[in-house]
Biopython code that builds the backbone (N, CA, C, O; Angstrom):
import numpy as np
from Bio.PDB.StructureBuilder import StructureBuilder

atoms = [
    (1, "UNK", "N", (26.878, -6.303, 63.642)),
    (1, "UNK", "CA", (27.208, -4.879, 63.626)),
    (1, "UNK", "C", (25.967, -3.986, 63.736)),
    (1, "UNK", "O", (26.076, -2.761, 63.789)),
    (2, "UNK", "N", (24.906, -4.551, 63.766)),
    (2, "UNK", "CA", (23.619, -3.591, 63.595)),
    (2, "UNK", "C", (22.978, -3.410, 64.796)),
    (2, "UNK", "O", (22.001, -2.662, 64.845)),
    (3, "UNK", "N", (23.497, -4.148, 66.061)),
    (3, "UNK", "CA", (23.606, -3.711, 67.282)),
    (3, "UNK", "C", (24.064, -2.343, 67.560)),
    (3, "UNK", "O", (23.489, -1.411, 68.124)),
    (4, "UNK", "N", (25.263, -2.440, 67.020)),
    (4, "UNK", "CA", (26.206, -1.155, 67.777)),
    (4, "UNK", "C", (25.347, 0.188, 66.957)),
    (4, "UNK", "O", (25.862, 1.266, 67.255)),
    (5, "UNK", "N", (24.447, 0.285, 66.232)),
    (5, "UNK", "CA", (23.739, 1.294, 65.790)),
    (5, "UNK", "C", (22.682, 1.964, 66.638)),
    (5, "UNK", "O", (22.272, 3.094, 66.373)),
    (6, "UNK", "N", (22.205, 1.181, 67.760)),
    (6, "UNK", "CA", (21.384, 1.013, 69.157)),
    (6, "UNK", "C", (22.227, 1.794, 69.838)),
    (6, "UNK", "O", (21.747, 2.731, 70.476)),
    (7, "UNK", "N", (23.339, 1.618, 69.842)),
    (7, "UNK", "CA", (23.813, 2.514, 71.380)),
    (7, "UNK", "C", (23.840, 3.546, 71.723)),
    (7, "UNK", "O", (23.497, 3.964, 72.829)),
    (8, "UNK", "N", (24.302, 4.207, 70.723)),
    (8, "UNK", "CA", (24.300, 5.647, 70.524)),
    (8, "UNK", "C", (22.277, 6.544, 71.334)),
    (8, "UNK", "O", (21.851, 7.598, 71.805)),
    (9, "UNK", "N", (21.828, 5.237, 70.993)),
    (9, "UNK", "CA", (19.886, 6.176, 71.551)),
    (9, "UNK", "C", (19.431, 5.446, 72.397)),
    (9, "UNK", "O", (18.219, 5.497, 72.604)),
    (10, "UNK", "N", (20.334, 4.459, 73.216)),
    (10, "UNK", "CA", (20.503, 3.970, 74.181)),
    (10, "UNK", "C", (21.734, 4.714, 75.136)),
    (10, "UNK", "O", (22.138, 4.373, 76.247)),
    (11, "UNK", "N", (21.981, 5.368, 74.641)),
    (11, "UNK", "CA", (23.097, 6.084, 75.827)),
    (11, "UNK", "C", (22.436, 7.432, 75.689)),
    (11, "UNK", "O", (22.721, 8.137, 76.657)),
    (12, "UNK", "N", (21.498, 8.148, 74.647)),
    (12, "UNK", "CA", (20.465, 9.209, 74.620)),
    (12, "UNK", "C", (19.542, 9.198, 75.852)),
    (12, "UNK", "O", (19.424, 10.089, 76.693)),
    (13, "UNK", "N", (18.975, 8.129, 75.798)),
    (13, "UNK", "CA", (17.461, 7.878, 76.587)),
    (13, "UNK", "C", (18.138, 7.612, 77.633)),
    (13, "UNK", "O", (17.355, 7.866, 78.549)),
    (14, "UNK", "N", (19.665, 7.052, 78.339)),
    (14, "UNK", "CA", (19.817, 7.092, 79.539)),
    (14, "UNK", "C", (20.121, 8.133, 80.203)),
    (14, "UNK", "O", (19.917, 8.410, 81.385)),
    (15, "UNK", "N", (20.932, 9.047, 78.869)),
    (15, "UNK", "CA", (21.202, 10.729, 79.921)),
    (15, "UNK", "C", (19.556, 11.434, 80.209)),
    (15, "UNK", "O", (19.724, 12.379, 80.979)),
    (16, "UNK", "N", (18.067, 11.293, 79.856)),
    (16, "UNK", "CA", (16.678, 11.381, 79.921)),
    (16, "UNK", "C", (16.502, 10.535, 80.834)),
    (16, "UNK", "O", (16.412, 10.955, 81.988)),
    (17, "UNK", "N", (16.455, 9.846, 80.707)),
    (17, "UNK", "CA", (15.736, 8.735, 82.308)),
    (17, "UNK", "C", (16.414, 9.313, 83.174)),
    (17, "UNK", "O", (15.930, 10.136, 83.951)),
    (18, "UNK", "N", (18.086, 8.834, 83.158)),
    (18, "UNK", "CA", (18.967, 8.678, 84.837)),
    (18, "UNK", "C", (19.933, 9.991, 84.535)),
    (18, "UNK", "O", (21.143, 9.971, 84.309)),
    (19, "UNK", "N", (19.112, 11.059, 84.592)),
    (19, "UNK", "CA", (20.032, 11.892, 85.011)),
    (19, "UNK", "C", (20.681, 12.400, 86.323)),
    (19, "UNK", "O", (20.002, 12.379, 87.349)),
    (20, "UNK", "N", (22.071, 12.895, 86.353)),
    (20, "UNK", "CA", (22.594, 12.831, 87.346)),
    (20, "UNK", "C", (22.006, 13.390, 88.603)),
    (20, "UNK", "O", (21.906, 14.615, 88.539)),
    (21, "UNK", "N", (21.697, 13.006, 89.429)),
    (21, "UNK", "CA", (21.321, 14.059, 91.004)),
    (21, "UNK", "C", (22.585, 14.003, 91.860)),
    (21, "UNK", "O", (22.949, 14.883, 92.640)),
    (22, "UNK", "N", (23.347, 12.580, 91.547)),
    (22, "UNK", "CA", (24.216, 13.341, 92.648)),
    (22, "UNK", "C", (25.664, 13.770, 92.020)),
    (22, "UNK", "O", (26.722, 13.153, 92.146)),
    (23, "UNK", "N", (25.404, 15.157, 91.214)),
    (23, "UNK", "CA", (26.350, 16.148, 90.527)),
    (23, "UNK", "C", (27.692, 15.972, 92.178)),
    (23, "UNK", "O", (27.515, 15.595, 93.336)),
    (24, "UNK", "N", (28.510, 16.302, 91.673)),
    (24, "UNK", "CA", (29.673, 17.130, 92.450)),
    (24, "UNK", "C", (28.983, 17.976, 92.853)),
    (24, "UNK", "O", (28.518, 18.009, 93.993)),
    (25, "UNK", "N", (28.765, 18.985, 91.782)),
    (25, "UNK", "CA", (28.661, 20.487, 92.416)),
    (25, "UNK", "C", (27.724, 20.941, 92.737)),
    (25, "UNK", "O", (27.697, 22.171, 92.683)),
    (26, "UNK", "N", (26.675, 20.336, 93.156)),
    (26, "UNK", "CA", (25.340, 20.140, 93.431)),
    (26, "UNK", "C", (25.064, 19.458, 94.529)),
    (26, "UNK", "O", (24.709, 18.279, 94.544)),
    (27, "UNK", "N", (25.267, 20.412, 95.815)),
    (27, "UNK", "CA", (25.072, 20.357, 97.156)),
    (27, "UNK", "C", (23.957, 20.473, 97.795)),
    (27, "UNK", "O", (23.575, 21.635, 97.933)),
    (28, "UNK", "N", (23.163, 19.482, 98.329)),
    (28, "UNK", "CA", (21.772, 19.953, 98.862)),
    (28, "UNK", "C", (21.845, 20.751, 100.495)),
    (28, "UNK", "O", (22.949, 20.791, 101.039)),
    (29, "UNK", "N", (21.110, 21.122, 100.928)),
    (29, "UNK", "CA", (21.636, 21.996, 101.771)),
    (29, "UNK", "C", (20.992, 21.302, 103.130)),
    (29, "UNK", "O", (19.939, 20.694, 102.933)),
    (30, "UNK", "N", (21.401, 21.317, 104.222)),
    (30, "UNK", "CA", (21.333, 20.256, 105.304)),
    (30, "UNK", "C", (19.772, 20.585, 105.991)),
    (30, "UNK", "O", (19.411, 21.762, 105.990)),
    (31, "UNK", "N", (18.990, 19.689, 106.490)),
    (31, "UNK", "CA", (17.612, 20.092, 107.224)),
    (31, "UNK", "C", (18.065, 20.606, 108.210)),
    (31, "UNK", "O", (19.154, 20.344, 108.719)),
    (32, "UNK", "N", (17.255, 21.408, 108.586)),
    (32, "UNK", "CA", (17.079, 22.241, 109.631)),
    (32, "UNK", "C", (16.533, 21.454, 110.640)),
    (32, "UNK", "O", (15.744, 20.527, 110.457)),
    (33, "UNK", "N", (17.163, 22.014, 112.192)),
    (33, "UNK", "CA", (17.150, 21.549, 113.157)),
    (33, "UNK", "C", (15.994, 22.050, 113.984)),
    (33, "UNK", "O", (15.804, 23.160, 114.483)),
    (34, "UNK", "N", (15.294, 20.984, 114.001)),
    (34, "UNK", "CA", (14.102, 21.517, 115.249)),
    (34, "UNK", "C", (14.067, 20.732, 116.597)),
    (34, "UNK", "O", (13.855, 19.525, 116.714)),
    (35, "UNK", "N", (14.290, 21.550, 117.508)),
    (35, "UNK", "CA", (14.354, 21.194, 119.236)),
    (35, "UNK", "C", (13.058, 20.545, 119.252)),
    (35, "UNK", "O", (12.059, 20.902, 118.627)),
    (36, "UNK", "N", (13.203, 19.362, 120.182)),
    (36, "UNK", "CA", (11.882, 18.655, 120.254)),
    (36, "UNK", "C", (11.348, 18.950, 121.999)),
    (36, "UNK", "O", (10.413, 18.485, 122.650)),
    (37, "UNK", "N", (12.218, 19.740, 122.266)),
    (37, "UNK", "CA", (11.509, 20.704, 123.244)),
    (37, "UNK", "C", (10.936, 21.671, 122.867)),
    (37, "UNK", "O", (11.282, 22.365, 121.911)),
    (38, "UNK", "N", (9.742, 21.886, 123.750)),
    (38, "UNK", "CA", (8.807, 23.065, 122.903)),
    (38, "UNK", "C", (9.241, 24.459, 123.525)),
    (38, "UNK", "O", (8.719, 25.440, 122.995)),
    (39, "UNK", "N", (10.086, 24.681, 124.529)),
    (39, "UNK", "CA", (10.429, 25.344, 125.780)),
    (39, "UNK", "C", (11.820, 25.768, 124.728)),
    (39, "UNK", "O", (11.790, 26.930, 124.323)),
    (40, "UNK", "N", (12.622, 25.192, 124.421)),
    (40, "UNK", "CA", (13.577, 25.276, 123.584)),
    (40, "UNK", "C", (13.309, 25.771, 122.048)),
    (40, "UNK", "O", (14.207, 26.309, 121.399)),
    (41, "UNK", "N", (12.310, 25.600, 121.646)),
    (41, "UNK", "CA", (11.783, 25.296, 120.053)),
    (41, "UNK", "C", (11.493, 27.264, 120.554)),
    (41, "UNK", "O", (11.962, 28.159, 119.850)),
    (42, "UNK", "N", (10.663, 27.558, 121.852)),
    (42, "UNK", "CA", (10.041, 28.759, 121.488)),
    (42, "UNK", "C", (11.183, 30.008, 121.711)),
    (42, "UNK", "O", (11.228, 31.033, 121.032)),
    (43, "UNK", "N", (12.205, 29.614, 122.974)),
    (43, "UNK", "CA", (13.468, 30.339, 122.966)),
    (43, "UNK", "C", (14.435, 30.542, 121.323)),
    (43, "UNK", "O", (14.870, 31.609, 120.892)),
    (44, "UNK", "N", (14.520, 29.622, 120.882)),
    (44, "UNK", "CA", (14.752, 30.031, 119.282)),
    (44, "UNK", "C", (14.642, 30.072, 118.300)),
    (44, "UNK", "O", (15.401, 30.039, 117.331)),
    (45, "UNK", "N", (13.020, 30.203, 118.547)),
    (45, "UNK", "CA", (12.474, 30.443, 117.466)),
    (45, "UNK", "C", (12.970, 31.043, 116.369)),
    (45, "UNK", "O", (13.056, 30.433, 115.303)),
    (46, "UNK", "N", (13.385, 32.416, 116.527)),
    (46, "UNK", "CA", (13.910, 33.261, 115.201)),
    (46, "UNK", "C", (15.490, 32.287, 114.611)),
    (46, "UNK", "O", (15.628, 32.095, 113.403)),
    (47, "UNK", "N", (16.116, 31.978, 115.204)),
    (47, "UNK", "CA", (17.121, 31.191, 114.826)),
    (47, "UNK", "C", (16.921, 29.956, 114.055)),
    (47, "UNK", "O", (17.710, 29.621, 113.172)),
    (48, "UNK", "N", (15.730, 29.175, 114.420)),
    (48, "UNK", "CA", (14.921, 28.295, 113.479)),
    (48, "UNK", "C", (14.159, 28.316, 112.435)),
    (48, "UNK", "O", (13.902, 27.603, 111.465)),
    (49, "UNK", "N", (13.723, 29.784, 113.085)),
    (49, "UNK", "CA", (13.042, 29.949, 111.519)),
    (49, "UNK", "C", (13.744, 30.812, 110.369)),
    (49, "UNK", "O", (13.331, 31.077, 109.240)),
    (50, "UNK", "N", (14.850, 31.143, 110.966)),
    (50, "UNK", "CA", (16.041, 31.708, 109.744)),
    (50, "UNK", "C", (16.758, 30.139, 109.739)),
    (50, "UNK", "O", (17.379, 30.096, 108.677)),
    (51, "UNK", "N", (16.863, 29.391, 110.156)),
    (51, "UNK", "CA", (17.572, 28.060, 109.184)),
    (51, "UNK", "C", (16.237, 27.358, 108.261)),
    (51, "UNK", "O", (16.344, 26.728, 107.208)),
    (52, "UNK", "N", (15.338, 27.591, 108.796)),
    (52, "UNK", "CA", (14.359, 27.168, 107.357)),
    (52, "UNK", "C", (14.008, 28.138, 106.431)),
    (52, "UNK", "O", (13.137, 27.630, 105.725)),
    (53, "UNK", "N", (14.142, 28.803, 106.219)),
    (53, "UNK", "CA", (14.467, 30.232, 105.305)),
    (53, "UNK", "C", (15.938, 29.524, 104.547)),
    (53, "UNK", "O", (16.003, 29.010, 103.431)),
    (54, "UNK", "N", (16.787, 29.656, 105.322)),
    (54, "UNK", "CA", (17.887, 29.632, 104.619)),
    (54, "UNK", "C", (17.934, 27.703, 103.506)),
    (54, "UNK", "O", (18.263, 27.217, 102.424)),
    (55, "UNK", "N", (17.561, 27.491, 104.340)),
    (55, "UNK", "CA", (16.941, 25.594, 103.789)),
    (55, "UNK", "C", (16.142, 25.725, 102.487)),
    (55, "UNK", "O", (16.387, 25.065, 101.477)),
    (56, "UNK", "N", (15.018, 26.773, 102.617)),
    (56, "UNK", "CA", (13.979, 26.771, 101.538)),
    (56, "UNK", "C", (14.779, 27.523, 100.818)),
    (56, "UNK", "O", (14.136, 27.050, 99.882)),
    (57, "UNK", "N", (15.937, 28.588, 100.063)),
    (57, "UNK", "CA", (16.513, 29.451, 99.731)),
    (57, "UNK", "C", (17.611, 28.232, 99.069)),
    (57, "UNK", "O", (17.614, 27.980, 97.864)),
    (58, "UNK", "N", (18.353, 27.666, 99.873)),
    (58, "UNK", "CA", (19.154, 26.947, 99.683)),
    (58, "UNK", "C", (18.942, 25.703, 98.765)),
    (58, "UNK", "O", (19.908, 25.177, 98.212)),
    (59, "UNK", "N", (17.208, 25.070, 98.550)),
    (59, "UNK", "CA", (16.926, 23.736, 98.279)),
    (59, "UNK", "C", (16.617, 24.198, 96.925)),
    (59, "UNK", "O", (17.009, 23.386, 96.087)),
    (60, "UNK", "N", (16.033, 25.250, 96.419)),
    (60, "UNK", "CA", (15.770, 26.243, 95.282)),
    (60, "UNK", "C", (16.969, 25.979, 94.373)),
    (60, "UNK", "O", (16.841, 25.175, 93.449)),
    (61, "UNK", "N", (18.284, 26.696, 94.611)),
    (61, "UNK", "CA", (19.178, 26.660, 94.385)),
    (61, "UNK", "C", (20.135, 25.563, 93.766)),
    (61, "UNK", "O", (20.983, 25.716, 92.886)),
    (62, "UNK", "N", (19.630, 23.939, 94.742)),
    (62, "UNK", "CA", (19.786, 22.980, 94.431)),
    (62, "UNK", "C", (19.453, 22.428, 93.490)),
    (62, "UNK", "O", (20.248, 21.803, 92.787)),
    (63, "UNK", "N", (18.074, 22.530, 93.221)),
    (63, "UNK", "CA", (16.894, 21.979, 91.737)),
    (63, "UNK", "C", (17.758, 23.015, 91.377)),
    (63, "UNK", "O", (18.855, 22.601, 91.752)),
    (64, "UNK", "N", (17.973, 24.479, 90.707)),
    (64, "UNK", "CA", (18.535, 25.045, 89.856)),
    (64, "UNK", "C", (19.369, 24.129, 89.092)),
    (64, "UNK", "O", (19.155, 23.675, 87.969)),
    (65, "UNK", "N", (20.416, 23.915, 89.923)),
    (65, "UNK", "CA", (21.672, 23.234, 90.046)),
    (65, "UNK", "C", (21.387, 22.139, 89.000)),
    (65, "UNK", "O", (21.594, 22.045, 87.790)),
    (66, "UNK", "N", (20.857, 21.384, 89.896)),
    (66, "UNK", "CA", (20.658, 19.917, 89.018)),
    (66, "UNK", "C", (19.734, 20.061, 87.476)),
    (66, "UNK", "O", (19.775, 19.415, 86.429)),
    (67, "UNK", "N", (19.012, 21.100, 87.885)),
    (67, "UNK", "CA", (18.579, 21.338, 86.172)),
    (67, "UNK", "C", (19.790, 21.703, 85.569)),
    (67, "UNK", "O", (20.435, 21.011, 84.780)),
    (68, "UNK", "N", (19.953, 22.365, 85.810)),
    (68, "UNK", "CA", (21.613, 22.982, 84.761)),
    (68, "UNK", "C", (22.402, 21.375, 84.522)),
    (68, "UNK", "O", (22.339, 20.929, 83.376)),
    (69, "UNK", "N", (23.025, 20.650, 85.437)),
    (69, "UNK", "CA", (23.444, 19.935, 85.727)),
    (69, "UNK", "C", (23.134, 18.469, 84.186)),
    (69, "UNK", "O", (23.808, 18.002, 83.268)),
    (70, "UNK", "N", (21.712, 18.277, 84.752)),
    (70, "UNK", "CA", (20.643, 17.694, 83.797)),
    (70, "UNK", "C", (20.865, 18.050, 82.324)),
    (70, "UNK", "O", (21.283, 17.391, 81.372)),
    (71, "UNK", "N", (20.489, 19.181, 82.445)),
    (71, "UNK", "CA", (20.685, 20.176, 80.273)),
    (71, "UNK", "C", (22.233, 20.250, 80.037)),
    (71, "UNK", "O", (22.463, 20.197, 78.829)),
    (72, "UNK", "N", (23.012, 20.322, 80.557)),
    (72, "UNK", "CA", (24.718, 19.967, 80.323)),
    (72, "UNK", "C", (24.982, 18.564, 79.747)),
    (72, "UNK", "O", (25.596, 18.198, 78.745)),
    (73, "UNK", "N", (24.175, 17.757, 80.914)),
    (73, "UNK", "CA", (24.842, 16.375, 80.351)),
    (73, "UNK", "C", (23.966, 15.535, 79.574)),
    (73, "UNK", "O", (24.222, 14.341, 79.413)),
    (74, "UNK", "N", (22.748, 16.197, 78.986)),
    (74, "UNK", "CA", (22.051, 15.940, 78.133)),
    (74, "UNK", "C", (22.519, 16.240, 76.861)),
    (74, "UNK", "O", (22.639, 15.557, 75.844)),
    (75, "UNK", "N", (22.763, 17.423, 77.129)),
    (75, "UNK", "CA", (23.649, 18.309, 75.541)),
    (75, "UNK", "C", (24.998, 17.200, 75.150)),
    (75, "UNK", "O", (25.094, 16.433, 74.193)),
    (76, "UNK", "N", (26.048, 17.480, 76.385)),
    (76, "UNK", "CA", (26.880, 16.603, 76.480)),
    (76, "UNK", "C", (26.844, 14.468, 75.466)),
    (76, "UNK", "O", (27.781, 13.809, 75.016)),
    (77, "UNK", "N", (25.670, 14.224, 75.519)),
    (77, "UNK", "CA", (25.411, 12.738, 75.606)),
    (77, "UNK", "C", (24.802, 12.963, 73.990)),
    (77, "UNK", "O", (24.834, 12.175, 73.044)),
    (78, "UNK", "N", (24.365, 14.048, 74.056)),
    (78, "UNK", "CA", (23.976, 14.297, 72.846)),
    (78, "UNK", "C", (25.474, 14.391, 71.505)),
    (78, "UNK", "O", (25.786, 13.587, 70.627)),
    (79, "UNK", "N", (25.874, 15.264, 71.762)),
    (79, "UNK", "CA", (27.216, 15.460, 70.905)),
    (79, "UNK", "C", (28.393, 14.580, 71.000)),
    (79, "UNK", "O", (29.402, 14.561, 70.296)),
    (80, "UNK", "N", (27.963, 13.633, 72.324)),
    (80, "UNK", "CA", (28.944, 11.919, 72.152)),
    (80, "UNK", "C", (28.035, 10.973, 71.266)),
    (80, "UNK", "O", (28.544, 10.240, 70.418)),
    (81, "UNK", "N", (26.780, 11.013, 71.475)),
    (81, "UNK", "CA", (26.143, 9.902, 70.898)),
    (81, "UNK", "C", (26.350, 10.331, 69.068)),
    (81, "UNK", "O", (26.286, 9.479, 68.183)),
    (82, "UNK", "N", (26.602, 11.830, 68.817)),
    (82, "UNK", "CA", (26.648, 11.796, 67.479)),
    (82, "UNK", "C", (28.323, 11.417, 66.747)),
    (82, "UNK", "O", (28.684, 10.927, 65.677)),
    (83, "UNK", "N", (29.081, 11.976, 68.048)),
    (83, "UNK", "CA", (30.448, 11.243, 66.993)),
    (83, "UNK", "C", (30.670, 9.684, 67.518)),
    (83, "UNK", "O", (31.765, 9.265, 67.145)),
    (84, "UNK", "N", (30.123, 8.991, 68.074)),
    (84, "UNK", "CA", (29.732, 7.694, 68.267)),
    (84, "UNK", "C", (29.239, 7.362, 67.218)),
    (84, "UNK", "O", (29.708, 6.284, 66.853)),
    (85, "UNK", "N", (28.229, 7.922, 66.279)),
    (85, "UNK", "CA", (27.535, 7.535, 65.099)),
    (85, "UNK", "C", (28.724, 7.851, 64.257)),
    (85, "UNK", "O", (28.971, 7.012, 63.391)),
    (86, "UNK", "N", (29.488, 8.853, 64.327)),
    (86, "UNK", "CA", (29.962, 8.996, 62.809)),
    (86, "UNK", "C", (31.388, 7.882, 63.196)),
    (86, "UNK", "O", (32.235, 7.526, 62.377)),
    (87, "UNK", "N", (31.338, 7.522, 64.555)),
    (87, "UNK", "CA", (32.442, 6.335, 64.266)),
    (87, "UNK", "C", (32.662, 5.179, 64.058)),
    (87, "UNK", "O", (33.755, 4.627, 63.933)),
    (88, "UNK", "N", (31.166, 4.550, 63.988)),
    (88, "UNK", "CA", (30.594, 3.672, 63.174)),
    (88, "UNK", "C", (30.301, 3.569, 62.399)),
    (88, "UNK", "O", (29.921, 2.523, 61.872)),
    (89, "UNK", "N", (30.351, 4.768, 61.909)),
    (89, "UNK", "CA", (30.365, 5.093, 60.315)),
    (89, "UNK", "C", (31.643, 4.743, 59.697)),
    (89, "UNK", "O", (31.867, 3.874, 58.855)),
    (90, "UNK", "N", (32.253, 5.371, 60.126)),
    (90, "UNK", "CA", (34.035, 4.878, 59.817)),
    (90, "UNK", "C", (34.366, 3.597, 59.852)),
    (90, "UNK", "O", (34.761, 2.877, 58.935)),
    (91, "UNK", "N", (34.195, 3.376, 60.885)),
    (91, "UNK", "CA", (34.499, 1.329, 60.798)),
    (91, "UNK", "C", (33.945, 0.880, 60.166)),
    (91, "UNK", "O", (34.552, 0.052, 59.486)),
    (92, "UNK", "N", (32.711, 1.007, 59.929)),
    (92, "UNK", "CA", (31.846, 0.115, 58.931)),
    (92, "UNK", "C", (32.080, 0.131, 57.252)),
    (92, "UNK", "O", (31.580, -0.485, 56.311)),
    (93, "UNK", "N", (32.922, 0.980, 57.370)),
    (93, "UNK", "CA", (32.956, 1.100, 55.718)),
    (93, "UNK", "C", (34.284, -0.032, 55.139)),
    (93, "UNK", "O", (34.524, -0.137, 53.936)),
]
sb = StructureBuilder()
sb.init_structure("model")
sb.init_model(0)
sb.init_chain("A")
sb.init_seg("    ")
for serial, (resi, resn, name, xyz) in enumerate(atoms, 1):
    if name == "N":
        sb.init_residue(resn, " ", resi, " ")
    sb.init_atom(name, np.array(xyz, "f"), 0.0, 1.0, " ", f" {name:<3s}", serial, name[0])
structure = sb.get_structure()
């Protein structure tokens, strides 16, 4: 039984190590397309360089994301790992 007292900061330290990146709701936003013609690359230019704008804007957003994402299911793992403790508390008695 003095195993199952481990798990609870073993399921702590895994929401810290492996936290989630690939959330649901946490969409990374697609690379931007560059013409590998240079003849092409200079005709749209402004169109390319507003999808890397919108890429760098968009990838920001993403890390946001996954931090939030991260401190949720940290909190989350946190307040399972404690009634995990108090339910080994219960059985054990």
């Amino acid at each position: 039984m003095k195993m199952l007292h481990l798990i609870p900061q073993v399921i702590l330290l895994s929401a810290v190590v492996g936290s989630s990146a690939s959330s649901a709701t946490c969409l990374a936003p697609e690379r931007p397309f560059v013409p590998s013609d240079p003849v092409v690359a200079v005709e749209y230019a402004d169109l390319i360089r507003q999808d890397f704008e919108n890429y760098f804007r968009g990838i920001l957003r993403y890390f946001q994301c996954l931090d939030g994402e991260r401190a949720r299911v940290f909190d989350e793992a946190r307040e399972i790992s404690k009634e995990y403790s108090k339910f080994i508390e219960t059985i054990d008695q």
